[in-house]
N, C-alpha and C positions, 0 to 999 in steps of 0.2 A: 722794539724801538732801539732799546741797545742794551750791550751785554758786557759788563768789565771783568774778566775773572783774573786781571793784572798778572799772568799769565808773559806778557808783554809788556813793554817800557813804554808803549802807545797809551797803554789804558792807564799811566798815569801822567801823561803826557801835558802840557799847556795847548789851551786851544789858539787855534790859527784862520786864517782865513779860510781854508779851504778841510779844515777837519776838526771834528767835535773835542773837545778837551776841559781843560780844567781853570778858571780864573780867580784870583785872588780874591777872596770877601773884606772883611772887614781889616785883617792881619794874615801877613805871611807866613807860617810855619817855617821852622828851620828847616826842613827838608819833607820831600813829599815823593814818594818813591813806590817804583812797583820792587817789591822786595818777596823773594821766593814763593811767588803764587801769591801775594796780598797785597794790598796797599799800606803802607807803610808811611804813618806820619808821627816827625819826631816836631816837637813843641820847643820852639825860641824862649829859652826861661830869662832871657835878657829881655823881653818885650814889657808890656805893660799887664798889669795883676789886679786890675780892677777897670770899669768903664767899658764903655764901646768894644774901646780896642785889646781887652784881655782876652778875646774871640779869635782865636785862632784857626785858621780856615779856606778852603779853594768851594769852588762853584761848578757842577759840572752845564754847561751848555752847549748846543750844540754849534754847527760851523758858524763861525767872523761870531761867536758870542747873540747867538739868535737863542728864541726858546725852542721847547720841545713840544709847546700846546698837546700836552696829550689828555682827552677826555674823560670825563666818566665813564668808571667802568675800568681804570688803568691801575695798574698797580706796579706800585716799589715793591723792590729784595734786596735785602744785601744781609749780611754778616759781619757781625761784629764782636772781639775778641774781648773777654772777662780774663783779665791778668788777676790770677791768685795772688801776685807778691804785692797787691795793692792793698788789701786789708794787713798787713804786717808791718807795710815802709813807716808809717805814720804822717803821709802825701796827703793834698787831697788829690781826686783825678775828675775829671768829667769831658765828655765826649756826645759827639749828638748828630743827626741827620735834622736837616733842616729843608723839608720840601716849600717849594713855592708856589702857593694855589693862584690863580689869577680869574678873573672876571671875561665875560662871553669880549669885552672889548681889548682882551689882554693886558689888563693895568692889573699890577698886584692887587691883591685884599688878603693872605691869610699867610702867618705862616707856622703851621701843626706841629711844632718840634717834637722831635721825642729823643730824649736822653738820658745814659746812666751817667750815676754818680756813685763814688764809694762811698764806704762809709764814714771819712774825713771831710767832704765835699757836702754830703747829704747833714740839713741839719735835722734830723732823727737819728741822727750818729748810725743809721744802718743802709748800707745800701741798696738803690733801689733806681728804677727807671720811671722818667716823669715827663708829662707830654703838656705842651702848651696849648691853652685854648681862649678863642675868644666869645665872650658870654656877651648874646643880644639880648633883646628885649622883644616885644609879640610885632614889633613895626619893625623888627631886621637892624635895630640903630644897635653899635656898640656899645653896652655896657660898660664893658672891664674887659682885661687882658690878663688870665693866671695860668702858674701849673698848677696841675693837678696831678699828684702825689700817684703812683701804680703799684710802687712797693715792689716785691720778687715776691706776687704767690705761688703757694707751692704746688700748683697745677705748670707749672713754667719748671720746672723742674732744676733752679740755677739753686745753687750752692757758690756765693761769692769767694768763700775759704780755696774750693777747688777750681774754681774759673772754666772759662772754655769756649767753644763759637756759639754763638745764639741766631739764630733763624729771625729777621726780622720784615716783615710786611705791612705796608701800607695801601689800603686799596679805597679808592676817593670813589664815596658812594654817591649816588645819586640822594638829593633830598629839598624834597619841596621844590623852587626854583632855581636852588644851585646845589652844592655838592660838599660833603667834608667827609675824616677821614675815618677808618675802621682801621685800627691798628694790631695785629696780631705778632707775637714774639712764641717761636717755638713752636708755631701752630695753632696756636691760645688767642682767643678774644680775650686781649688786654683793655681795648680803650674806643668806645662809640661816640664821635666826635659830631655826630648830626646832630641839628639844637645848638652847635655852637658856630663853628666856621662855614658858616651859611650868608653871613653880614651883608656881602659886597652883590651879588650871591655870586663863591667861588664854582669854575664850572671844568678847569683843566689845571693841570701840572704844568708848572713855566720851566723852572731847573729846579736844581737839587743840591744842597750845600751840606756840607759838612763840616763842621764846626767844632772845636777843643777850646776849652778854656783854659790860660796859661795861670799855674797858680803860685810860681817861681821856681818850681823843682825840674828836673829830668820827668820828662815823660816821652812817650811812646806810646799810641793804638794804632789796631789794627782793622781793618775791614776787607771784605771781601766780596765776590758773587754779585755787584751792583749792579740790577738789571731794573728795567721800565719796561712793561709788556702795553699794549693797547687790547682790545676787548679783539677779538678772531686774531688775535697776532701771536707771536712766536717768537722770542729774541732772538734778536743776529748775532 
């Protein structure tokens, strides 16, 4: 469905009427850049540090800001970069992908974050990646809305002290009458989201967000390799 390897100043581009790109979420980043093979986003530390708008972040959709309606069966990639000099600054940092599930009438219902945080950021003071879910009840009605804690186990092979790319997948499973996520980092079944983002019941991928939280310092992450495949498809 598409394929970002920011390879190109395109694929970090704003979207337009006639080509898929990137829209502002909640707050603008100070910059947002394809930067030597990656995407590149540098955090406004003059913005806001708590609330709504300490969400720092673009949207990708596709052309004039339409979705991507992609099915069960579809799945997220990308990459995303563990800075070593974050467990030393005495920062906190946190950064996240934020997919958008939507209902068979394309109204939102879900949205599955998963995010790391250092170990300044994380309150277990060690860092660890954590995915949002929403918990029904046996009639599909909302509950509650939490993360849920994934830690760095040591099947995932991340060493926060040494940093480095981590392999990240999202693949929206079929279940009961709608769908939620199966999250794998590394290759690893991290995080089985059926039983929770089912509510609405979600059934396809609307866009895809990416999201930092500004916590008043210098920061910078990285991501890469941002692909949406559909079930017999192939990124372009």
């Amino acid at each position: 469905m598409f394929d970002l390897n920011f390879s190109d100043a395109a694929d970090a581009a704003d979207n337009t009427g006639t080509s898929a790109g990137w829209v502002v979420d909640r707050q603008a980043p100070e910059a947002w850049t394809a930067d030597a093979g990656r995407l590149r986003i540098d955090i406004d530390k003059t913005g806001d540090t708590s609330g709504f708008y300490a969400y720092q972040g673009k949207k990708y959709q596709d052309a004039d800001g339409t979705y991507w309606n992609a099915g069960t069966g579809s799945r997220l990639s990308y990459r995303f970069y563990i800075d070593p000099a974050w467990e030393d600054d005495d920062e906190a940092h946190e950064s996240g992908v934020w997919p958008v599930l939507g209902n068979a009438d394309g109204d939102i219902s879900a949205y599955p974050i998963l995010a790391y945080q250092d170990s300044d950021a994380s309150d277990t003071g060690d860092a660890r990646f954590r995915t949002y879910v929403y918990e029904a009840d046996e009639d599909g009605d909302v509950q509650e809305a939490k993360w849920i804690d994934l830690g760095l186990p040591k099947k995932l092979g991340i060493d926060p002290d040494e940093g480095g790319w981590v392999d990240i997948e999202g693949q929206l499973q079929s279940f009961r009458d709608g769908a939620a996520l199966k999250w794998r980092i590394n290759n690893k079944l991290v995080a089985d989201e059926r039983g929770y983002n089912v509510f609405s019941p979600s059934t396809q991928y609307l866009e895809f967000i990416v999201n930092s939280v500004n916590f008043g310092n210098d920061a910078t992450y990285y991501y890469d390799d941002f692909t949406v495949t559909t079930p017999g498809s192939a990124p372009k």
